[in-house]
C-alpha positions in Angstrom: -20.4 154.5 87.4 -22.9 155.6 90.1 -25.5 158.6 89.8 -27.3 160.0 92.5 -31.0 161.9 92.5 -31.4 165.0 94.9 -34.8 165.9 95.7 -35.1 170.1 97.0 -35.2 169.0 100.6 -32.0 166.7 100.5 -30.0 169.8 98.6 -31.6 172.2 101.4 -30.5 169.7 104.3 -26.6 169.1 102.3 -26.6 173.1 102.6 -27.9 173.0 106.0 -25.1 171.2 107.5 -22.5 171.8 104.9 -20.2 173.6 107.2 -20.3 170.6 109.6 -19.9 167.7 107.1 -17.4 169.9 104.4 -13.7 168.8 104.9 -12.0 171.6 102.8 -14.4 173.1 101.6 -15.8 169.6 100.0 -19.0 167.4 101.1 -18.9 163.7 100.3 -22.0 161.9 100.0 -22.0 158.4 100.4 -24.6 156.0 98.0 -25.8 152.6 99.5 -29.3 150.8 98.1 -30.6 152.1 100.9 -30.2 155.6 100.4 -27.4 158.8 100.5 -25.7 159.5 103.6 -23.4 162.4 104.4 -20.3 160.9 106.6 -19.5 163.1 109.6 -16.0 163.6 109.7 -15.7 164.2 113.2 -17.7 161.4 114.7 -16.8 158.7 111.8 -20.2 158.3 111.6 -23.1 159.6 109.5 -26.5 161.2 108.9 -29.0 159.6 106.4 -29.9 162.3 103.6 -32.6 160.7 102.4 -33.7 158.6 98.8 -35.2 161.0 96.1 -37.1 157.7 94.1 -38.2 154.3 95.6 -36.4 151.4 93.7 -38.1 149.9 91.3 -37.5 146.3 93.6 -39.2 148.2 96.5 -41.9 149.1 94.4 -43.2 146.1 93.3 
């Protein structure tokens, strides 16, 4: 299982482009160790939404 952290500013930004990312009404977020991205599914590629918390491997 996989969570995912949203800080205001990513939820603002998802909202932001919702209408350009949505397929039916749906956004899909993507979650890689380096962050969330939300795929474009026009251009097949995608736009970084950011990383709410530093890992704790980063942090040390």
């Amino acid at each position: 299982m996989a969570t995912a952290e949203f800080s205001r500013d990513m939820v603002e930004t998802m909202l932001t482009y919702f209408d350009q990312y949505a397929e039916d009404g749906v956004l899909t977020i993507e979650v890689t160790q380096w962050g969330l991205w939300l795929p474009n599914p026009e251009t097949a590629g995608r736009q970084f939404l950011g990383l709410a918390r530093l890992p704790e491997y980063v942090k040390q």
